[in-house]
C-alpha positions in Angstrom: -13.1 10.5 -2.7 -10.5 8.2 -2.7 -7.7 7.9 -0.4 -4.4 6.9 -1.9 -1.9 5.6 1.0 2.1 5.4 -0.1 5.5 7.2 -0.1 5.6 10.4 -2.1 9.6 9.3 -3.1 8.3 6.3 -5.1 7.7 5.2 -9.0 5.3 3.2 -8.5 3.0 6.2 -6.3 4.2 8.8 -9.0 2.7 6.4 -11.8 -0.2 5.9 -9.5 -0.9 9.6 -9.3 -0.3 10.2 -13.1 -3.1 8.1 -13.9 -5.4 9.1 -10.9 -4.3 12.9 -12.5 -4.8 12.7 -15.8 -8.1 10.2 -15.5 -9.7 13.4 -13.3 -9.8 10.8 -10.3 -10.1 12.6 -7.1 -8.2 11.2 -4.0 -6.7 12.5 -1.1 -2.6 11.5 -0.5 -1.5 9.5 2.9 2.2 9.5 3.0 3.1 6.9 5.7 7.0 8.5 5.9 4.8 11.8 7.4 1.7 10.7 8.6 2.2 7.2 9.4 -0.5 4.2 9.5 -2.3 2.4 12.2 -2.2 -1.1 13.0 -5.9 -1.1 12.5 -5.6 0.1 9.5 -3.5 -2.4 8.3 -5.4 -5.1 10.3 -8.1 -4.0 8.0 -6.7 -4.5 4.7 -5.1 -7.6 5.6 -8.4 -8.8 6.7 -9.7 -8.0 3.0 -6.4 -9.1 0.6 -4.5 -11.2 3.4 -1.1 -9.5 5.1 1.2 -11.4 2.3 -0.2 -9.3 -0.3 0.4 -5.8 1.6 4.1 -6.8 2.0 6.3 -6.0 -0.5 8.8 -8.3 -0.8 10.4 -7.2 -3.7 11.2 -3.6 -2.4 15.0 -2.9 -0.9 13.8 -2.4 2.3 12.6 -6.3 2.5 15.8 -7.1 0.9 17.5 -5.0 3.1 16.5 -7.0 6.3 18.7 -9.6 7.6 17.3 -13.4 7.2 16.4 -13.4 10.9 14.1 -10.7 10.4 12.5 -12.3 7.4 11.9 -15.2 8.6 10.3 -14.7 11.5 7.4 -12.6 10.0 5.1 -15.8 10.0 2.0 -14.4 10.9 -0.6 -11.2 10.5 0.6 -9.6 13.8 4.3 -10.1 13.1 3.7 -8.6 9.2 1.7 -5.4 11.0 4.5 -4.8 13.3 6.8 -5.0 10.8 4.9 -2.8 8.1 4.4 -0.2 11.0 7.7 0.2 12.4 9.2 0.3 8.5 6.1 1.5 6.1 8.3 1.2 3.1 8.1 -2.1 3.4 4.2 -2.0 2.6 3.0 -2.9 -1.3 2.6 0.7 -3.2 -0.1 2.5 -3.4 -3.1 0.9 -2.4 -6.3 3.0 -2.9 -9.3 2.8 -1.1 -12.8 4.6 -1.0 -14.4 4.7 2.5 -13.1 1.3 4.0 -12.9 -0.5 0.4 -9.8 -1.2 -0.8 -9.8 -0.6 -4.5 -6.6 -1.8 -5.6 -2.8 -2.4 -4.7 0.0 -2.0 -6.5 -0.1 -0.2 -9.8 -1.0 -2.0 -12.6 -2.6 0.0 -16.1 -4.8 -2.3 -17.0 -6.2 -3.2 -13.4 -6.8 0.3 -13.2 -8.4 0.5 -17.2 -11.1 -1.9 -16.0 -11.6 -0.3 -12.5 -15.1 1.4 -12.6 -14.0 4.8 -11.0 -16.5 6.8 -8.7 -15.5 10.8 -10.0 
């Protein structure tokens, strides 16, 4: 089963789940606004994609931070402390089976060529 972590409030996630949905693709939903995510957890992915990649910024709540803020996340830890203490700020969805991560980010094709476990 496939864990899909994001905001439930989000188009990306709602395009996301559409094609999870109507590609019969189960998954389980972590929404970080309820449940929240550990810094090992994102530790973990960043050790697979690299922490620039998890952070979104293009999203208003990176735009939203002042340029003192932006600039000082230089580093993994800063990027985790960051993505923990404001998760909207984290790339949307990324999907993972077991401790893989499958994708981030919603992107039809990506997902077209994705060999899906159902």
């Amino acid at each position: 089963m496939y864990e899909i972590y994001g905001i439930k409030n989000c188009n990306t996630m709602k395009k996301a789940f559409d094609y999870l949905n109507a590609h019969k693709i189960p998954y389980e939903f972590h929404d970080y606004k309820k449940l929240g995510i550990s810094a090992e957890k994102l530790k973990e992915w960043a050790s697979q994609v690299g922490w620039e990649k998890l952070l979104n910024k293009q999203g208003t709540t990176w735009r939203s931070l002042d340029e003192e803020t932006k600039n000082a996340i230089t580093n993994e830890k800063k990027a985790v402390a960051l993505m923990q203490e404001k998760t909207s700020v984290i790339k949307r969805p990324v999907i993972e089976l077991g401790n893989e991560i499958v994708i981030i980010g919603f992107e039809e094709n990506l997902y077209n060529a994705i060999h899906w476990k159902h």
